[in-house]
Structure formats: C-alpha cells, structure tokens
N, C-alpha and C positions, 0 to 999 in steps of 0.2 A: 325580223332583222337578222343580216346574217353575220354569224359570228365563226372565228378562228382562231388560231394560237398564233401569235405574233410573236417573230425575233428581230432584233438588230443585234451587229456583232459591228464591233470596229476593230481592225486588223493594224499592230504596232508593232514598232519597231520595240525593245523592251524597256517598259516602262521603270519607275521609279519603284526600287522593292520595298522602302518605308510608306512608301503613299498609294500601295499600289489596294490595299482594302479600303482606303476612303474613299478611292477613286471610282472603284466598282460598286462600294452603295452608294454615292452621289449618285453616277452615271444613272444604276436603276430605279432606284427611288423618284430623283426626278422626272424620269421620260413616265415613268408610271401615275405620278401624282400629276404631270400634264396632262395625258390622257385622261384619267377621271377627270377635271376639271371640263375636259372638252365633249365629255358626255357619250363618251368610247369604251367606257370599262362594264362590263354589267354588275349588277352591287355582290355578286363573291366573286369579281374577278381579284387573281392572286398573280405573285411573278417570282420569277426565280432570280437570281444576278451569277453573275459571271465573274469572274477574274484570274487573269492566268498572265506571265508575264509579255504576252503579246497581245492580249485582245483583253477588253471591255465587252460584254453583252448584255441581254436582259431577253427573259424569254414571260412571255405574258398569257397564260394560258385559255382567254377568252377574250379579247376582242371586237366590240362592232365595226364590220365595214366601212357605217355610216351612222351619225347619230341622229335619233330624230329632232322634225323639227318643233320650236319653240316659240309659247305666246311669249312675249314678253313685256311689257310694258315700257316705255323711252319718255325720257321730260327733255319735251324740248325747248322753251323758253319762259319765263316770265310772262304772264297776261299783262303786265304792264310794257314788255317791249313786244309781243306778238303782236298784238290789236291797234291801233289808231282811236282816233277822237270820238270816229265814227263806228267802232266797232268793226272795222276792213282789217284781214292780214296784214301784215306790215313788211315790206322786204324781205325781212331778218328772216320772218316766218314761214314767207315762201321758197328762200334761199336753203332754211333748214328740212322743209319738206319734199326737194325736188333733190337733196342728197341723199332722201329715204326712196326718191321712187314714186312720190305721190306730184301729181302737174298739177290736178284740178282741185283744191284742196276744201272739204266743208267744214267750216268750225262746230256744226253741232256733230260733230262725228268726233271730233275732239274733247277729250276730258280735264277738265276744269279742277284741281286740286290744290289743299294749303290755304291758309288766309292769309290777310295784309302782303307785306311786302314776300312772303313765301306762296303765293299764288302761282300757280304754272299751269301750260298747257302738258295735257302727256298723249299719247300716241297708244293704242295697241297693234301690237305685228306680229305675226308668224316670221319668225326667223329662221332659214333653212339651218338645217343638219349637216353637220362638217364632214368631210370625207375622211379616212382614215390617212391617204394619202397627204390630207392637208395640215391634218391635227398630226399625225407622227412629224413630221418634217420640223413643224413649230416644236413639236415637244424635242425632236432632237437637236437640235438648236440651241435651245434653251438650258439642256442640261451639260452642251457642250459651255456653254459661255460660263453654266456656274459651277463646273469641279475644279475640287480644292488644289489647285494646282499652282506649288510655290512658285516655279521658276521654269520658264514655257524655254519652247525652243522655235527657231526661226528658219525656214526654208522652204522651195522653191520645188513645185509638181512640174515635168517637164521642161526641166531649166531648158532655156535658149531655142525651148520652137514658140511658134506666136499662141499656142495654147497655155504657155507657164502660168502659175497662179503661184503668191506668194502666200503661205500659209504662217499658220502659229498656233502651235498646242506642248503642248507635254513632251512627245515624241513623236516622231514623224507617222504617218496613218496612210496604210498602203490597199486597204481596203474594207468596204462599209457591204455587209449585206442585210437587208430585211426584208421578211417575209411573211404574207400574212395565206398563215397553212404552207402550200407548194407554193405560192403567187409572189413570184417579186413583185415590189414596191418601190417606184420610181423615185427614191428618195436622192438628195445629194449633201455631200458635206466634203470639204475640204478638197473641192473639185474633183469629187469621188464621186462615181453614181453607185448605185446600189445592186448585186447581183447577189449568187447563190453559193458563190464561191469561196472558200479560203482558204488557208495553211496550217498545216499540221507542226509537225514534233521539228524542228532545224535539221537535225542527224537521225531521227526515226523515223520519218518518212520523208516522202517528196512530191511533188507537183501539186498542183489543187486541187482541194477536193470540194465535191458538191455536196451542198445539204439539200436533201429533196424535199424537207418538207422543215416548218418552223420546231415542230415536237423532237423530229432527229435529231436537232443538233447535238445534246450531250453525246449519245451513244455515236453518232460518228465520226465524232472527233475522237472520244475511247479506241472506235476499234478500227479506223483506216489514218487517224492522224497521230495516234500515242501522243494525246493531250486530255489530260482531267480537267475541264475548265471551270469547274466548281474550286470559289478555292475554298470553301470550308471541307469539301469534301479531301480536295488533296491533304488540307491540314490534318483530319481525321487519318488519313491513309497516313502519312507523315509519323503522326503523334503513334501508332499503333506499329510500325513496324522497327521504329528506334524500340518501344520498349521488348519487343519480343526476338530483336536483334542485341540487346545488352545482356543478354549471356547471365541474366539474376542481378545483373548489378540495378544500380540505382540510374536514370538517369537526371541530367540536370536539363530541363527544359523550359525557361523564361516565355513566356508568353510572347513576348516582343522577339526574341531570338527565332521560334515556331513560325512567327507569322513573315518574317523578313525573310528568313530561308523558302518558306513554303511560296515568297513572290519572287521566287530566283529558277524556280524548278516549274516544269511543266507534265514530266513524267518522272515521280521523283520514287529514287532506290537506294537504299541506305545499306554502307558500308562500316565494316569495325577496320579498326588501325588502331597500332599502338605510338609509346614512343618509348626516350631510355629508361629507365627504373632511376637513375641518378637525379634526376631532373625532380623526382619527388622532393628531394630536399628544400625546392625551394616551397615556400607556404604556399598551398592550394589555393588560394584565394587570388593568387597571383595565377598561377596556370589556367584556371580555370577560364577569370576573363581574359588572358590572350588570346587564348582557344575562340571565346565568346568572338568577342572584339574583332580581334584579326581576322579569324579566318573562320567565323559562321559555323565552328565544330559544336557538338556535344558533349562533353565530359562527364565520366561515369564515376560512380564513388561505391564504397563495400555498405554492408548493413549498416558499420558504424558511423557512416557518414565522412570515410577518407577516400581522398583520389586514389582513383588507380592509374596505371602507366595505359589506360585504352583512354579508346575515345572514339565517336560514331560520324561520320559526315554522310551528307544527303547531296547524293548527283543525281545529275537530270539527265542520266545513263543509265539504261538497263542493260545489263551484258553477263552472260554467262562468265567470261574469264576479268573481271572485277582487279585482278593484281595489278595493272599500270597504274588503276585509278587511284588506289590504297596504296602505291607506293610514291606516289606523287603528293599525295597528301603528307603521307609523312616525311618527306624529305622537307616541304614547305614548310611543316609547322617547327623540325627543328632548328630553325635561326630564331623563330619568335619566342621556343622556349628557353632557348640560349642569353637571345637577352632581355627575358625574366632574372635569369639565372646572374646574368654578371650586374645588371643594375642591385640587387638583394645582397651581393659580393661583395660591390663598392660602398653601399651606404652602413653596410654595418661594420668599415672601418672610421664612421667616427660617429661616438656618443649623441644623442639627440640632447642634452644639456649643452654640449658644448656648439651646437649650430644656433642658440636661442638669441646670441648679437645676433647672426645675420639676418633675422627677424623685422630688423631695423629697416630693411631693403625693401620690405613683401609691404606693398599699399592695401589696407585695409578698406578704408574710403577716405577721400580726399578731404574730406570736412570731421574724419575721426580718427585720424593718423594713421599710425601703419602696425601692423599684426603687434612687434615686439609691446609700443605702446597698450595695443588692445588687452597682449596676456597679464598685461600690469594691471590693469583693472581690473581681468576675470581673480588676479590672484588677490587683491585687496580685498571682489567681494566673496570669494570664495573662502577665506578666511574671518570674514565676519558671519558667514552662514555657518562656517564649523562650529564656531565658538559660541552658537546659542542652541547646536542638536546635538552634541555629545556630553557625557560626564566627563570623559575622557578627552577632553577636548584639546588638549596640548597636544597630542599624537595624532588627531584628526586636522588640526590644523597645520602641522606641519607637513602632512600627506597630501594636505588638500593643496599646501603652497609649492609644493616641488610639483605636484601637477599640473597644476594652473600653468608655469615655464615652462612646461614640455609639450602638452599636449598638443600645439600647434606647430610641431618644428616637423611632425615630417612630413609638413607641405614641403619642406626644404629639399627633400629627400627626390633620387632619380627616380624611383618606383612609381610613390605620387605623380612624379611630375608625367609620366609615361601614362599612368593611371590612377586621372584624379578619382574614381570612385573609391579608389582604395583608402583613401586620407581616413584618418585613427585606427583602419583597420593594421593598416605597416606600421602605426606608432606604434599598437602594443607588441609588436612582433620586437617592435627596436628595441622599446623599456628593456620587453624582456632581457634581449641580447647585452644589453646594457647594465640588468642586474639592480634595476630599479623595484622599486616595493611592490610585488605585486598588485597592490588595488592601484598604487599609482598606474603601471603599465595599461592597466585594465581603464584607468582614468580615460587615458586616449583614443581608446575608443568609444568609452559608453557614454561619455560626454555628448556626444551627438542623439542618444538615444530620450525620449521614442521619437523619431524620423518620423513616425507619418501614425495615423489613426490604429490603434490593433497594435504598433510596436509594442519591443517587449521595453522594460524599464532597466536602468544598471541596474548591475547586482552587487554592487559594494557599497559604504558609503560615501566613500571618496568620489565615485563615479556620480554620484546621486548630487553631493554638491557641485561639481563640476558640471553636472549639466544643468542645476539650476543658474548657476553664476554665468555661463555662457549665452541660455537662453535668454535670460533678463537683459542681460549688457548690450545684445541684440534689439532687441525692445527698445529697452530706454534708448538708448543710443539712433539707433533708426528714426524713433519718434521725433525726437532732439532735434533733428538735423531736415525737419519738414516731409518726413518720406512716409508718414503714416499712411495704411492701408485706404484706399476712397474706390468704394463697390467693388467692383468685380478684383482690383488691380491690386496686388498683393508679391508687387515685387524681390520681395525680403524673405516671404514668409513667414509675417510674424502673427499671422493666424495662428497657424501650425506652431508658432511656436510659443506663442500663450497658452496652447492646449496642452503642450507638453509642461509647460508648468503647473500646469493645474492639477495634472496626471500626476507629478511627482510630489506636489503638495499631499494627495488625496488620497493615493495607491499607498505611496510611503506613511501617510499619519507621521508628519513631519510635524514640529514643536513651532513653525513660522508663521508670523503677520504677513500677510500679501503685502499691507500697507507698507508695515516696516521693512519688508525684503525690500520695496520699490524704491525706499527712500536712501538705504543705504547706498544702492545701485548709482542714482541718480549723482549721490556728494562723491561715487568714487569717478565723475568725470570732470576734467577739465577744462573743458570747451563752453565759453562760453554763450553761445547759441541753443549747447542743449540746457545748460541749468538755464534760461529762460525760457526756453519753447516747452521741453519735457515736461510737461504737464500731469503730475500725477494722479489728481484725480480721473481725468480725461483714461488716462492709461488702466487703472486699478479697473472701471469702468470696462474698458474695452476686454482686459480679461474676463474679467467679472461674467460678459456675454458671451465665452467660451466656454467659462463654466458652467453657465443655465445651459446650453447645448451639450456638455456631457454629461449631467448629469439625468437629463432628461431620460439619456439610455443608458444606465446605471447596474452593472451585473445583467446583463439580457433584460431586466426587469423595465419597463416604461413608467417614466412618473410622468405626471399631469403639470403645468406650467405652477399652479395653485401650489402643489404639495412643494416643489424646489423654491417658489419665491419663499414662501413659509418658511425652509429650513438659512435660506441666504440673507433672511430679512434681520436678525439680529447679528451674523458670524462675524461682523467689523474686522473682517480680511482672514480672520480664526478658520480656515478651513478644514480643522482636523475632525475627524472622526462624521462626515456630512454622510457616507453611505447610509451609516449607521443610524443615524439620526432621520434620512429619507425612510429608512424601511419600518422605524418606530412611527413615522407620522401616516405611513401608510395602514400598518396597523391600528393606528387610533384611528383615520379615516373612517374605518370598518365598521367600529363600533356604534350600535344603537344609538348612545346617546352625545360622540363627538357632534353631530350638528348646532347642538343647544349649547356647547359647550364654546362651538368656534363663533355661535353667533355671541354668546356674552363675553366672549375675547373682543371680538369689533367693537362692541355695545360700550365696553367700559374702556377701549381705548379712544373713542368718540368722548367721553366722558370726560378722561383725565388731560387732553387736549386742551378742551374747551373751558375747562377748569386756570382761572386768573389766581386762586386763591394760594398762599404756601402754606405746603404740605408736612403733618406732624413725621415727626422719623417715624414711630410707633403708634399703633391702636390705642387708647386710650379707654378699657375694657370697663372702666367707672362711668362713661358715653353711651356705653352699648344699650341702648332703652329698646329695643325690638327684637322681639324672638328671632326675628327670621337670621338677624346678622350677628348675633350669639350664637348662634347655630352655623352660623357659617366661618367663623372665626375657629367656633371649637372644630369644627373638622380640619381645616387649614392645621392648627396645631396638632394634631391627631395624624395627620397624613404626612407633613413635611418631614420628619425624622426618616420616615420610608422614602420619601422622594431624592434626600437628599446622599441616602444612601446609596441610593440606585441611580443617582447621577454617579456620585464615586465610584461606583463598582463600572460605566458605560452601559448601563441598561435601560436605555431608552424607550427602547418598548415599557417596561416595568413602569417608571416613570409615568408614561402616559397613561396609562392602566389605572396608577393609582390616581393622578388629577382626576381620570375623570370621575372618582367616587365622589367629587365634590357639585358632581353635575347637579344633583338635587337640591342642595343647602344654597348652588347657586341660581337656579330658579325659582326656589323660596324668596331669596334677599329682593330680587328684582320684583317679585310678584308685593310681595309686601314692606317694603321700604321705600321711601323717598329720598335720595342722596340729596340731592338740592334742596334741604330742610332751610326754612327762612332762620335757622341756632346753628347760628356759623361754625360755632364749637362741634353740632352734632356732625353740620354738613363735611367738615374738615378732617371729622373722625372717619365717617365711611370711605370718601375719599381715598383716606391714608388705609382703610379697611384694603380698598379696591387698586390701588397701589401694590398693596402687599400682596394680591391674588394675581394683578396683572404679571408682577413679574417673575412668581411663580409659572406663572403658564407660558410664559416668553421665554424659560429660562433654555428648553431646545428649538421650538420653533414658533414663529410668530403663527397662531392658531386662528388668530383672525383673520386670514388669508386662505384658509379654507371654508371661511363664511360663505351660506349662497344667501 
C-alpha cells in the first residue's frame, strides 16, 4: 500500500487569540482520529498540529493512499420478516439485497443467527477500501463542523457573481491546501478547492508561496514566509527570549497571558520599554495587571519580588531599528498607568469603614439580600468563631468584628471596579492607608484564601476566622436558597469552598465542631427558606466528602479509603489533629499483629450491637471466672495509664503501639471465653469487659475499619 506524509492547512483571516490553541488540537486531533477510523493511518502513524494566527493545519506523517478492503459481516433482517410461510424471500429481503448489489439472491449463502425473536439473516462482503481523497474530505468536514468555536462569523465568497457561496465559520477562510507528499488532493471546503499555495508573514513577506511537498511545510514557511506555525514552538521561542531579554530581572509570565500573546504574533521579537519611576507608587498589583490586561505587556520585578519601572512586549516585527515600536508602546501604556494612578488617588480619600452603608446598594443574591446585610452575618458568625479559639478572646473578637464591616467594602472602590481581580487585594492596601489593625487589614484579603487547591492559608488569626465565617455563610446560605451543587454544576463553588474549610479546620488545629460551626452559621440567617431547606446534616455530609478527598492525599503521603474512614469514623465533626492521627493508624497498619487486632475491633463491635442486654458501667472483677479475661482485664489496667498518657501528650503513634500489647490477652479471651454465657451476670460482665476494650481502641480511630 502506498503511503505519504499528509497536510492540510486552512488559510484565515486572524483568528480568535483565546481560542486560537483549542482550535488547532480540535482541528488536528479530529481530522487524525477520522482517518484512523477510516483505516488510513498505519498503527505508528503520528501528526504534528499547527496554529499561528492565520492558519489551522495538521501534518500527518504517514498516510495510506487507499485503505484496504474489508470482510465484513451486515444483518440484514429478522428471519421472521426475510422469509414467508413457505420459506421464499420476502420483499423486504429482496429490496434489502438488491441495495447490496446482490439480484439473484440464495438463502443457503446466507447466515442464520440469534434465537427466538433475535434470529436474523447476516450477509458476508468485501467492502472496498476508501480512497484518501474520500476519507480526508469526510474527516475535513467533520472536524470543521465540531471546533469549539463560540461565536462564528457570516459571509459571502464571491459576493455578487452567480459563483457566491454564503459561508459560516470562526473567520473568513481564504484558502485550503492538502497534500498527500508533492500530490494535491482535490479536496473542497468553504467553496475553496485545495492547492499548494499559501501566505506568509502580512509585512515580512509577500505573494504566495508554494509548499512543494507535505513534509516542507514547517521550514518554508520559516524561511520564505517569516511564519513559525508551531505554536508550541513559537511559545518556546517566546517564553525563551522575554527571559534572556529581562536584563536579570524576574519576569512575570501567566501561562494564559504566554499563550494569548503567542496567538497574536506569527514571527514574534520581543522588545524592553520602560515607563515613569513615579508611577511605582501606585501598588504593583495594580500596574502589573493593567500592563497584563490592557495591553498583553510583561512586567519585570528585582530579586525581591518588586516592580520595576520596565517592562517587555512581543511584536510580530523583526527590525533592526526597534525604537518607533518601543516608543509606541510606551506612550500607550502611559494613560493606562495614569489611571491606575488617579483611581488609587481617589479612593484613598475616603476610609473603607465609612463606604460599609453603601453596601446596602451592592445585590448579594436576590433571595439573600444585599452585601451590607451579608457582612452582618459574616460578623455575627465570625464573632461566635472568635469566642471559642482564643483565650484572649475579647481582643480576637473585636478584630474579628471590625473585619467582618470592612472586608467587603472595596468592592466599592474605582480600583475594584476597573479590576475586579484585585478585590481584598486593594482592601488591604486601604486598611492599611486607613490605619486599621493590622491583622484586620490583612483580614481583607486573606479572607478569600485558600482560593483554589495548593493555596497558601492566612497568616493571622483574624484572617483565619474570616475566612471560615465567609466561606460557611457561602455554603449554608447557597444551600438554603435550592442552589446546591448537582454533578458536574457547581456554580457557587462551594466545592472549593468546603475544602477550604476543611483546610483551615486541619492545617490550623482549630479548637471547632464542623457540626456546631454549621449550626451557628445556619441561626445567624434570616430568611426563611434557608432555615427550612438548609439542611445540616445533608450539608456536614457534603463537607465531610471533601474531606475524605483531601485527606486521602495528606502531606504527599497517600492513604487508603480504610485508613481515612477509620480515623472520620468516630471525630463527630472534631477535626483537629486527623494528620496526625492518619500517620498513627498507618503506622499501626504496619505492624505484625494490627490485623488480629482490627479483626477483634469488628468482632466485638458486631458483638456489642447485637447485644439487647444493659450494660454494667464497670467490670465486676468478683465475675471474672476465666483466665483468659483476667488476663485481659489486667493488661487493660496495665496499659491504659501509658495510653492515656500518650493521648495527652498527642502521640498517637505511642498510643497504638501500646494497644497493640493487648493483641495477645485479646486473642486469648476470644480463643477461650464464651461472652454469650447462658449467667446473664457473667454474660453482662464480659460485655461490659468488651465495652471497656472497644472504646479504648476507638478512642483514635475506628480499627475495625481496617479489618480485611
């Protein structure tokens, strides 16, 4: 069979530069996984994709011509409608055989399969082998109808001769070539036929150039059209000359910002520019995303992580004399940092305490009032979370209550409103200017923290409660009002933000009930729809499966589904100290004789279940008639002063260590005892024996849950 290196290229006007890398693996993945399906690809055949602000391509570097042909097997009717009374074809079945090709039809050539009512006739055929011409065409087709393409555009090839075709795609498509090796391929799309031709760099070169062969295309676009049409590769080239054009500095490079800029350029050359030194005064946080934002710059910062007065932009200009371009740029970007500059000017002449009425204005959700209401309730529960994590708690909740009013006010603010990313980042800038308590300032923005998986945590307490009373108020509140999370849809995020509670319960060794944080949460709302629908165990619940998911991956370390219900199976919303507690139960995992130990955890909480009888408070040691559970009583006594110790100290490891000394005296009692004695007195004693062992073994994690 003969094979070659296949390309198609589509020639555009300039596409979308956020959508312009889904476009290009759609485009080649699809036309690629067409072909293999159409039995064109050979089993290593591989492909390369394209993308550059004008063209789509895909280069395929093996190819069949033609794929061979195919037994294949075809059902084509039920033997209850093929055949008649008499055993004769029936219509249906001549009708269905004479669209195959076959006139004169014999049923014993036909094969008989299935029973009862799944009984069929089936067919064997050779099926010819598709041409490449035929399967490319379909495959291009097919991948034109499914890229991800928001918002198409509308127009007209040849407007006003009787050839016009009215088209619809992305952006207008001025030409289509593929080639299989040297060999055009009569393809068509968008009333384009397909040739060898295309267009280079807009201003670095001119007229058409020809690809002589499908393997050329990269290099001759490189070297007669000043087009890199890889775009990983321009990114590479991109990513590699900002950093060796920033002169030592640092540069700031967003991944999203890289790959936007890299679908704007097609022969890209990166320039330094500065701007005033004055302009430093306003917070770099603010310069930086105008820069970002506006105008697709890169901002460079010193060892220690401050702005400097440069900054790097990528043209799609290569030129020795570089200064219009560089001075062009900076003329542009100073109006954008100017108002940086006068928005930062205006809002720090009035205090963020004193904008927290007009709070009253800003719509929260229509079914949970509006923002001023909402900081009323982060402040209620943020002051009942002070007042049960500090000793000092008068000074904690009075920090914690001046935060809860501010931290939302500079939504209010022109900064914000120019740049919503920036919200609590310009609150603390404000506090500060404002002369607010430090942890409060810092309140405002760490409240939002951890933002997303891997975030870092606040670093104060104030911040710490602030983010729990925000993120809960969220939750419950959300919940409340019918909007809970259902599969994929997670409009709120309050995935994300049950994790961050979980994180700040667990990272911090916070002194809190999940339960009782939820319930607080729940009475500081008004509305009655959520004190009816807010369903807290529903809710405790849905955290609850955030937290089996992180702790699963727990310090780099991986625990088993076993080991985490184990340590969640007792904690009655008590989440503090579970690391610690995971690493002690992985520990006793380990040991020799944990297995015997976690099967007599099951064994005797099967036991105490099942058990109708009540249970003495204490052993009754004048009962004890059998060695085995004398012996097992005296180690219990013997061990628990160590145990009890080594819960007080948090050494859970320790702890487990020492239970399982009792692993033998408890293999004894079961080997030689009978609890269910027909001397209710004895049976009641053991009982209360086994009682007294279970909820020693329970007291860090439920060990029957490591039972196999």
């Amino acid at each position: 069979m003969t094979t070659a290196p296949f390309l198609i290229e589509l020639l555009t006007e300039e596409l979308p530069p956020k959508s312009l890398k889904k476009l290009g693996e759609s485009f080649s993945q699809k036309i690629f996984d067409q072909l293999g399906r159409q039995d064109l690809l050979p089993p290593l055949a591989s492909f390369q994709s394209f993308a550059s602000p004008r063209r789509l391509a895909i280069l395929i570097d093996q190819v069949y011509e033609k794929s061979n042909d195919k037994q294949v097997k075809e059902k084509l009717l039920p033997v209850s409608i093929a055949i008649d009374a008499n055993g004769n074809p029936t219509p249906p079945l001549l009708k269905k055989l004479a669209s195959l090709g076959i006139s004169e039809p014999k049923l014993d050539e036909l094969e008989q399969m299935g029973e009862g009512k799944n009984e069929a006739f089936y067919i064997s055929l050779t099926k010819p082998g598709i041409t490449l011409v035929e399967g490319a065409q379909e495959a291009l087709s097919a991948s034109i109808a499914q890229l991800p393409i928001a918002k198409t555009m509308h127009y007209q090839l040849n407007p006003g001769t009787p050839e016009e075709v009215a088209v619809q795609f992305v952006r207008p498509v001025h030409g289509l070539i593929a080639l299989f090796g040297s060999e055009i391929i009569p393809l068509t799309i968008f009333g384009l036929k397909a040739r060898n031709t295309t267009l280079g760099h807009r201003f670095l070169s001119s007229g058409a150039i020809t690809i002589p062969s499908a393997n050329e295309y990269e290099t001759t676009l490189i070297n007669q059209g000043k087009v890199l049409p890889s775009f990983t590769g321009r990114l590479e080239k991109i990513t590699q000359d900002l950093i060796s054009t920033a002169n030592g500095f640092n540069v700031l490079m967003p991944q999203s910002l890289l790959e936007e800029v890299n679908s704007l350029v097609e022969w890209p050359a990166v320039y330094a520019c500065s701007f005033e030194e004055e302009f430093l005064e306003v917070p770099q946080e603010c310069l930086i995303l105008t820069m970002q934002t506006n105008q697709k710059y890169f901002a460079l910062t010193d060892a220690n992580g401050k702005l400097v007065n440069q900054f790097l932009i990528v043209s799609n200009i290569v030129t020795s004399t570089p200064e219009k371009i560089i001075s062009g740029n900076e003329r542009v970007v100073r109006p954008r940092l100017s108002d940086a500059r006068f928005f930062y000017t205006q809002d720090r002449k009035r205090a963020l305490f004193d904008r927290v009425p007009e709070l009253a204005k800003v719509v929260y959700h229509n079914k949970l009032g509006n923002q001023l209401e909402r900081i009323q309730r982060i402040e209620v529960i943020a002051k009942a979370i002070a007042s049960h994590i500090s000793s000092s708690q008068d000074e904690l909740v009075a920090l914690s209550s001046r935060a809860a009013l501010i931290i939302k006010t500079d939504l209010l603010t022109d900064m914000v409103g120019e740049f919503p990313e920036l919200q609590g980042i310009m609150g603390t800038y404000y506090a500060n200017h404002d002369q607010e308590h430090h942890e409060v300032a810092l309140a405002c923005s760490e409240h939002y923290l951890p933002r997303f998986a891997g975030d870092g945590l606040p670093s104060t307490m104030v911040g710490t409660v602030l983010a729990l009373s925000d993120k809960l108020e969220t939750i419950v509140g959300i919940w409340g009002i019918g909007l809970s999370p259902t599969g994929e849809k997670d409009p709120f995020a309050l995935r994300r933000h049950a994790l961050g509670v979980c994180r700040l319960l667990v990272e911090k060794n916070l002194p809190l009930n999940l339960i009782t944080l939820l319930d607080i949460v729940k009475s500081a709302f008004h509305f009655e729809e959520v004190q009816k629908n807010a369903d807290l165990g529903t809710i405790t619940n849905f955290v609850m499966d955030r937290l089996r998911s992180y702790l699963k991956e727990n310090n780099g370390t991986t625990y088993s589904s076993e080991e985490v219900e184990s340590v969640l199976a007792n904690c009655a919303g008590d989440l503090t100290k579970l690391p610690e507690k995971l690493s002690a139960v992985r520990a006793f995992s380990q040991m020799e004789m944990s297995g015997d130990l976690a099967n007599a955890n099951k064994r005797i909480s099967n036991i105490l279940k099942k058990n109708d009888l009540p249970l003495p408070n204490k052993v009754d040691v004048s009962l004890l008639v059998a060695s085995a559970e004398k012996e097992l009583l005296d180690q219990m006594n013997a061990v628990t002063p160590q145990i009890d110790q080594a819960m007080a100290d948090a050494d859970f490891t320790k702890s487990l260590q020492l239970l399982a000394q009792l692993s033998t005296a408890v293999t004894g009692f079961f080997a030689d005892v009978m609890v269910n004695d027909p001397d209710l007195q004895l049976r009641g004693n053991r009982l209360a024996l086994l009682n007294q062992l279970h909820q020693q073994m329970s007291r860090i994690a439920d060990l029957s849950q490591l039972a196999k």
